[in-house]
NULO-434071 format. One record per residue (C-alpha): residue number from 1; chain; x, y, z. Coordinates in Angstrom, 3 decimals. Layout:
<rs>
NUM; A; X; Y; Z
...
</rs>
This chain:
<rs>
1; A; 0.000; 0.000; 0.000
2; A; 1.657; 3.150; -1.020
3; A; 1.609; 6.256; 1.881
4; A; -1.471; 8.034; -0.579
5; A; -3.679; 5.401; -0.325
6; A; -3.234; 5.037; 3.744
7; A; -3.810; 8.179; 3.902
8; A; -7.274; 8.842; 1.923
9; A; -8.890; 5.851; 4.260
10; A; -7.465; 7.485; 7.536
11; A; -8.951; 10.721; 6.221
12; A; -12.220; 8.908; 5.159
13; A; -12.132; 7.251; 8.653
14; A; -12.218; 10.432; 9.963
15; A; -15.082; 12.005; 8.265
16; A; -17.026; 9.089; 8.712
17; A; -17.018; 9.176; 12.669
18; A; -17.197; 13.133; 12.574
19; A; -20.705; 11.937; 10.672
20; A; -21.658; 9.425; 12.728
21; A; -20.997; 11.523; 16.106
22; A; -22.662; 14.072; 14.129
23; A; -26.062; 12.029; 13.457
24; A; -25.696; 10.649; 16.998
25; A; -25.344; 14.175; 18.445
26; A; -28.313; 15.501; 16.366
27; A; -30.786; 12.342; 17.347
28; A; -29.896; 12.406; 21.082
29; A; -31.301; 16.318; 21.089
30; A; -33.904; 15.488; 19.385
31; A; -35.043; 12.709; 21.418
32; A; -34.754; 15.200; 24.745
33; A; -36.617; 18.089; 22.897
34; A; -39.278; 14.623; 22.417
35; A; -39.411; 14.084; 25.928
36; A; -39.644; 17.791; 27.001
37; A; -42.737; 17.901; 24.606
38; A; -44.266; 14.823; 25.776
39; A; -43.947; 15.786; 29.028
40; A; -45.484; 19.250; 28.602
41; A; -48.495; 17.527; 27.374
42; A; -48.857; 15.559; 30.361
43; A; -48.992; 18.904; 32.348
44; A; -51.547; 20.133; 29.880
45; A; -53.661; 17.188; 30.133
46; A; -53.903; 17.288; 34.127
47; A; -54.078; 21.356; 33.361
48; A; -57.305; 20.500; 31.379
49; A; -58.639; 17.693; 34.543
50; A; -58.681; 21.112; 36.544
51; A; -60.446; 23.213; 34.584
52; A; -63.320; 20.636; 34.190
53; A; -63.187; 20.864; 37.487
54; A; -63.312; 24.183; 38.360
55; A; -67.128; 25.321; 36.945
56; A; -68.911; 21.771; 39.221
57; A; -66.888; 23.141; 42.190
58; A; -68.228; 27.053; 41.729
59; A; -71.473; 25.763; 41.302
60; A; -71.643; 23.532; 44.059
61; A; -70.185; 26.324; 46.429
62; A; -72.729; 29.232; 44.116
63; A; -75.811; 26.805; 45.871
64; A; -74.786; 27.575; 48.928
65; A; -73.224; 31.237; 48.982
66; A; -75.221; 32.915; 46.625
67; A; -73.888; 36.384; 47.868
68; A; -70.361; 35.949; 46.856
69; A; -70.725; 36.706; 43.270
70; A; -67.648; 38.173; 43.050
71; A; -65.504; 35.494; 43.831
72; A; -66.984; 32.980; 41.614
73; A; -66.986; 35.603; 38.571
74; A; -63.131; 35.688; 39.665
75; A; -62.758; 31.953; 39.462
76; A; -64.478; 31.711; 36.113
77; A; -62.254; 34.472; 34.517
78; A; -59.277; 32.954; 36.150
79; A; -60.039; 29.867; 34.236
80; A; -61.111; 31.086; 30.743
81; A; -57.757; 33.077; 31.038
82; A; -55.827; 29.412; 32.141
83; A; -57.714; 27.401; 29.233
84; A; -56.566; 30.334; 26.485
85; A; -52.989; 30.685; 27.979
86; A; -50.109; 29.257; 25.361
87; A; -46.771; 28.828; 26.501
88; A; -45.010; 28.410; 29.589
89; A; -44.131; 31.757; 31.304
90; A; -48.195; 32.518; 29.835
91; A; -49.176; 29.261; 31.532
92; A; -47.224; 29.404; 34.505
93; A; -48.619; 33.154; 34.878
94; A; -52.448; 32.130; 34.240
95; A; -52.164; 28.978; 36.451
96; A; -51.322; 31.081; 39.593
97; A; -53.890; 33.412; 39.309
98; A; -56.217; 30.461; 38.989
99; A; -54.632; 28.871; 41.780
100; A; -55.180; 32.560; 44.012
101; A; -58.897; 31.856; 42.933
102; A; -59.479; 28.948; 43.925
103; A; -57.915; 29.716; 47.357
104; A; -60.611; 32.671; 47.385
105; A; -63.341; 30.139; 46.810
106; A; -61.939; 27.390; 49.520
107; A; -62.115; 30.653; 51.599
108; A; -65.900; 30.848; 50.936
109; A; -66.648; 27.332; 51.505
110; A; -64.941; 27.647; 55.059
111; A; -67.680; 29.618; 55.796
112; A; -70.319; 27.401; 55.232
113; A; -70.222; 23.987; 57.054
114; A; -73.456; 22.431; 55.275
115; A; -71.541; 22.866; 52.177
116; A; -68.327; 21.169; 53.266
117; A; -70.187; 18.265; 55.202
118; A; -71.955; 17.492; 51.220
119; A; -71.258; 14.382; 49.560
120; A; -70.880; 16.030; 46.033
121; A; -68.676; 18.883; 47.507
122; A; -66.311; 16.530; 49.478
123; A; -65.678; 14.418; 46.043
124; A; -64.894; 17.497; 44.123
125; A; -62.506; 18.707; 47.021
126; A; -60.821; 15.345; 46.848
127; A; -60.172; 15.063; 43.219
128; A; -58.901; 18.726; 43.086
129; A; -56.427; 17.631; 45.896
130; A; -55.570; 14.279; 43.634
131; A; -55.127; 16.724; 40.566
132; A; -52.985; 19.275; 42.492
133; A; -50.517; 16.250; 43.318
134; A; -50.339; 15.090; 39.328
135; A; -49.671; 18.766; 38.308
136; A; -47.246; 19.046; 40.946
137; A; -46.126; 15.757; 39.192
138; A; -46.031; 16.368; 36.084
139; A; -44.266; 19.869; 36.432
140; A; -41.277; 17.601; 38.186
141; A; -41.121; 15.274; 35.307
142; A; -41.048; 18.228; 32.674
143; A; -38.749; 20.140; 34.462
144; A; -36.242; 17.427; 34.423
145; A; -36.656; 17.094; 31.088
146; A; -36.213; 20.611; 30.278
147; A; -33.051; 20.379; 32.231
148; A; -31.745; 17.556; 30.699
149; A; -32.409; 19.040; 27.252
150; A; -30.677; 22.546; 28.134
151; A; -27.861; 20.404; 29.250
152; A; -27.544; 18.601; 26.056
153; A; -27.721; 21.660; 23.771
154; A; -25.067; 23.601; 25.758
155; A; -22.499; 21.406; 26.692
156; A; -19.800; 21.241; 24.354
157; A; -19.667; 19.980; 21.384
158; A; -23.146; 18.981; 21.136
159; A; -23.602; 22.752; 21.748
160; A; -22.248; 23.085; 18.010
161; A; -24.515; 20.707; 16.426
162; A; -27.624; 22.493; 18.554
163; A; -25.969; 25.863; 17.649
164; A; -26.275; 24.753; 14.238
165; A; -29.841; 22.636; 14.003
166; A; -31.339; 25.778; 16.069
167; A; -32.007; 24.074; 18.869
168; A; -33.382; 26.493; 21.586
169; A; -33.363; 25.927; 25.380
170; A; -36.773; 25.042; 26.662
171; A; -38.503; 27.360; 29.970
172; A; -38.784; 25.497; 32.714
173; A; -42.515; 25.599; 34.294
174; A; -42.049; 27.720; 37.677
175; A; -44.758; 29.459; 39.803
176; A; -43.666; 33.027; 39.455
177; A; -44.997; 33.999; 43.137
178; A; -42.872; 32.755; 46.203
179; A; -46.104; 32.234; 48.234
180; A; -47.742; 29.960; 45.666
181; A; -44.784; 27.503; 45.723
182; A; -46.734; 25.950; 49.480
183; A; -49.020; 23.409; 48.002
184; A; -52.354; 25.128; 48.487
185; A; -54.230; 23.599; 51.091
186; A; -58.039; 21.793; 50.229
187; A; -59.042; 21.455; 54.225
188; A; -63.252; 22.617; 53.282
</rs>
């Protein structure tokens, strides 16, 4: 074999592994970005659990304290403003202020101990409680993911290859007040 010919296969030895960590590189982002998306749907879905929710729990609470119109107009408008949100930060924003609500309304329902000692009202208070735990949940499991993508795309050199795809780094879903990180308490 002369020197030329040892040469051209080291060089196309060399490409071929720059390609290979380069398709390997490009899949493993890829797959992360996956799982950040999958996982933000599983927020969504529980998301949407709640809002169902929401409207049988007003109305069960409206039956008894029909003089506190303003906090279940609050509620509502809380929740058409969560259901339209898109995004994250919008999201995370839209969530809280439904969250503040709904602390106004378990405020309400305090009040009235006919109302909390109902059948109907004690099985909504439960499954909120069950659906504040999966949110809770699923915001863990997409947050990981989120950091494990961000991770990926700016380490180097997988930073180039994300650099170059356009990978951007994913927001991670936080609760924006300090005094909303307690989980809210469903005691009615």
């Amino acid at each position: 074999m002369s020197g030329g010919l040892i040469a051209l296969i080291v060089v196309v030895v060399i490409v071929l592994i720059a390609v290979l960590w380069y398709i390997s590189t490009r899949n493993g982002i890829i797959s992360f970005r996956n799982r950040v998306e999958e996982s933000w749907s599983g927020i969504d879905v529980q998301l949407k659990r709640r809002h169902d929710l929401v409207p049988n729990l007003v109305e069960t609470v409206k039956g008894y304290a029909t003089h506190e119109q303003q906090v279940f107009e609050n509620v509502t408008e809380a929740r058409a403003k969560a259901m339209a949100s898109t995004g994250v930060e919008d999201t995370a924003k839209t969530e809280s202020a439904l969250t503040r609500a709904m602390a106004d309304l378990r405020a309400v329902a305090e009040n009235y101990p006919d109302l909390k000692a109902t059948e109907n009202f004690q099985q909504l208070s439960r499954n909120l409680s069950e659906l504040e735990d999966e949110i809770q949940a699923s915001r863990r499991i997409y947050n990981s993911n989120v950091q494990g993508y961000n991770t990926k795309i700016q380490q180097f050199p997988a930073s180039i290859v994300a650099n170059q795809g356009g990978f951007q780094a994913k927001e991670f879903f936080e609760i924006a007040d300090a005094s909303e990180r307690e989980t809210p308490s469903v005691s009615f």
